[in-house]
ChimeraX commands (.cxc) that place a marker at each C-alpha (Angstrom):
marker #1 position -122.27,179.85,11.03 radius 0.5
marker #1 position -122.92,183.21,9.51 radius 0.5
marker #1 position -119.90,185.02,10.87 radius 0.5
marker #1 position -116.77,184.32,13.29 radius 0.5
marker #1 position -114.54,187.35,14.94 radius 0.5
marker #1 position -112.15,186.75,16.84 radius 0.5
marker #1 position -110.09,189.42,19.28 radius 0.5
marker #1 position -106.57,187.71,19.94 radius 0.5
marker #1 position -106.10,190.56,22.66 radius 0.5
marker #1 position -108.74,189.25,25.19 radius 0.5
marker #1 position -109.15,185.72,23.66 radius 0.5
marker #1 position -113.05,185.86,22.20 radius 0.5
marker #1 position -114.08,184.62,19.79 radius 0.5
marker #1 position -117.46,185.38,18.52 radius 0.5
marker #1 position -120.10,183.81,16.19 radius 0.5
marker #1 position -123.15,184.54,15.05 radius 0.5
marker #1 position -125.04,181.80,13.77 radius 0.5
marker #1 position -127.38,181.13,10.96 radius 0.5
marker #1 position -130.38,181.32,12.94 radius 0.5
marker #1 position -129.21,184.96,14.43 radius 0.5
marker #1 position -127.98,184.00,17.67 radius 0.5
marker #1 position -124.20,185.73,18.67 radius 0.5
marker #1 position -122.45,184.32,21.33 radius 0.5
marker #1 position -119.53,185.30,22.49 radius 0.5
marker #1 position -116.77,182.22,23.90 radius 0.5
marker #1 position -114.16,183.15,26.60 radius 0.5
marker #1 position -110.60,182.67,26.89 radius 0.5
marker #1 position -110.30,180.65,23.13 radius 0.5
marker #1 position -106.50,180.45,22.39 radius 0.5
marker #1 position -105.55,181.76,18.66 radius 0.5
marker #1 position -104.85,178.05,17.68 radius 0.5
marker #1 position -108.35,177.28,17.99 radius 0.5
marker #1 position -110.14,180.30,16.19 radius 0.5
marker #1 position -107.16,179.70,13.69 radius 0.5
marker #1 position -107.78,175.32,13.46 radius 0.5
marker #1 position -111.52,176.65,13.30 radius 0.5
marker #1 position -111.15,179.05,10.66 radius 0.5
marker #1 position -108.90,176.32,8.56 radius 0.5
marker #1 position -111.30,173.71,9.28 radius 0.5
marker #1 position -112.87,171.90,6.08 radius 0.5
marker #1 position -116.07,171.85,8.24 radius 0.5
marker #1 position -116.57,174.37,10.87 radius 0.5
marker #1 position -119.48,173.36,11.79 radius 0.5
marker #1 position -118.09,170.16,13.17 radius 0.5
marker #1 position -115.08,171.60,14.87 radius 0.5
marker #1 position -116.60,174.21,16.53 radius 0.5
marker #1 position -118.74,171.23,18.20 radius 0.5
marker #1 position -115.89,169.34,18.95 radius 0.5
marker #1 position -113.59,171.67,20.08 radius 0.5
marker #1 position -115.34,174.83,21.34 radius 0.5
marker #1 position -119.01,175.05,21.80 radius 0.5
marker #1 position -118.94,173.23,25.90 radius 0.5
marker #1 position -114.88,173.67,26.15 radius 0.5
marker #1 position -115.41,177.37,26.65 radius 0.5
marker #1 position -117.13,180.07,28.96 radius 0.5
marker #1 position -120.33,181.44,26.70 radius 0.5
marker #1 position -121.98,184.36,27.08 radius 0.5
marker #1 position -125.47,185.03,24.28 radius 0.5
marker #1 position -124.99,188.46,22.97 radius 0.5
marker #1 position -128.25,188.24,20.79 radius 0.5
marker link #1:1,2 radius 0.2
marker link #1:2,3 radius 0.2
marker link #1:3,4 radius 0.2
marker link #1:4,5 radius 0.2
marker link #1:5,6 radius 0.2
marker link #1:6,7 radius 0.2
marker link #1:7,8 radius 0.2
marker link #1:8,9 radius 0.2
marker link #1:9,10 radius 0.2
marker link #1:10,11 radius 0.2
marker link #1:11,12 radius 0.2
marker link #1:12,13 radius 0.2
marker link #1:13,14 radius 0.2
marker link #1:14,15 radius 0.2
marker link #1:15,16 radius 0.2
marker link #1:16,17 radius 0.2
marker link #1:17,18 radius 0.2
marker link #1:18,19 radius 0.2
marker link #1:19,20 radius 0.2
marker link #1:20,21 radius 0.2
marker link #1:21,22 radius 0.2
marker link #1:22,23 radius 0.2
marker link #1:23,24 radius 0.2
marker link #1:24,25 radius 0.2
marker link #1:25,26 radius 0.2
marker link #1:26,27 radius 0.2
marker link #1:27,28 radius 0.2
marker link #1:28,29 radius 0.2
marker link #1:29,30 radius 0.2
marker link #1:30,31 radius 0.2
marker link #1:31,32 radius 0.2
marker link #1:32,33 radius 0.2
marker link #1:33,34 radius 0.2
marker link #1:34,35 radius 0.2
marker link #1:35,36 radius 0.2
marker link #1:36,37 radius 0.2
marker link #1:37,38 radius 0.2
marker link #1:38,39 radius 0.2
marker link #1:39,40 radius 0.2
marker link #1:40,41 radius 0.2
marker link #1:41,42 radius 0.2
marker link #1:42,43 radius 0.2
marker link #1:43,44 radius 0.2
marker link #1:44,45 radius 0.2
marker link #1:45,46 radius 0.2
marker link #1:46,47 radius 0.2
marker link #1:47,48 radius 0.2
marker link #1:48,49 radius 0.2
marker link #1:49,50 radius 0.2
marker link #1:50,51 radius 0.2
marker link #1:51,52 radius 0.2
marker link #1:52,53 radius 0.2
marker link #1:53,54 radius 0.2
marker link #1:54,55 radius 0.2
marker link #1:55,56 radius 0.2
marker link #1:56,57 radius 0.2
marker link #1:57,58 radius 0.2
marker link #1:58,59 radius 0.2
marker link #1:59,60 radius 0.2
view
C-alpha cells in the first residue's frame, strides 16, 4: 500500500496501492482502519479483514 485515508464521518476508507490503483471501501468501522493502521503487516490484514468484507468502488 502506498497510502490509506480514512473519513470516520461516512466510514471510507481509501487506499491507493503500490501499483496506482485507489479504491475506495464502504461502510469500514473506525476499529478496522484503526486494527489496519496498527497492524504489523497491513498488507495481510487488509486481505483478511477488508479487501471482499466491504463495498469497493476503483477511483483510479
Amino acid at each position: 500500500m502506498k497510502s490509506v485515508g480514512y473519513d470516520s464521518a461516512t466510514n471510507i476508507l481509501e487506499i491507493e496501492f503500490n501499483n496506482g490503483g485507489i479504491y475506495r471501501y464502504s461502510g469500514v468501522p473506525a476499529r478496522a482502519y484503526d486494527e489496519l493502521m496498527s497492524s504489523s503487516s497491513h498488507g495481510k490484514y487488509f486481505h483478511k479483514n477488508i479487501r471482499d468484507k466491504y463495498s469497493t468502488k476503483k477511483v483510479c
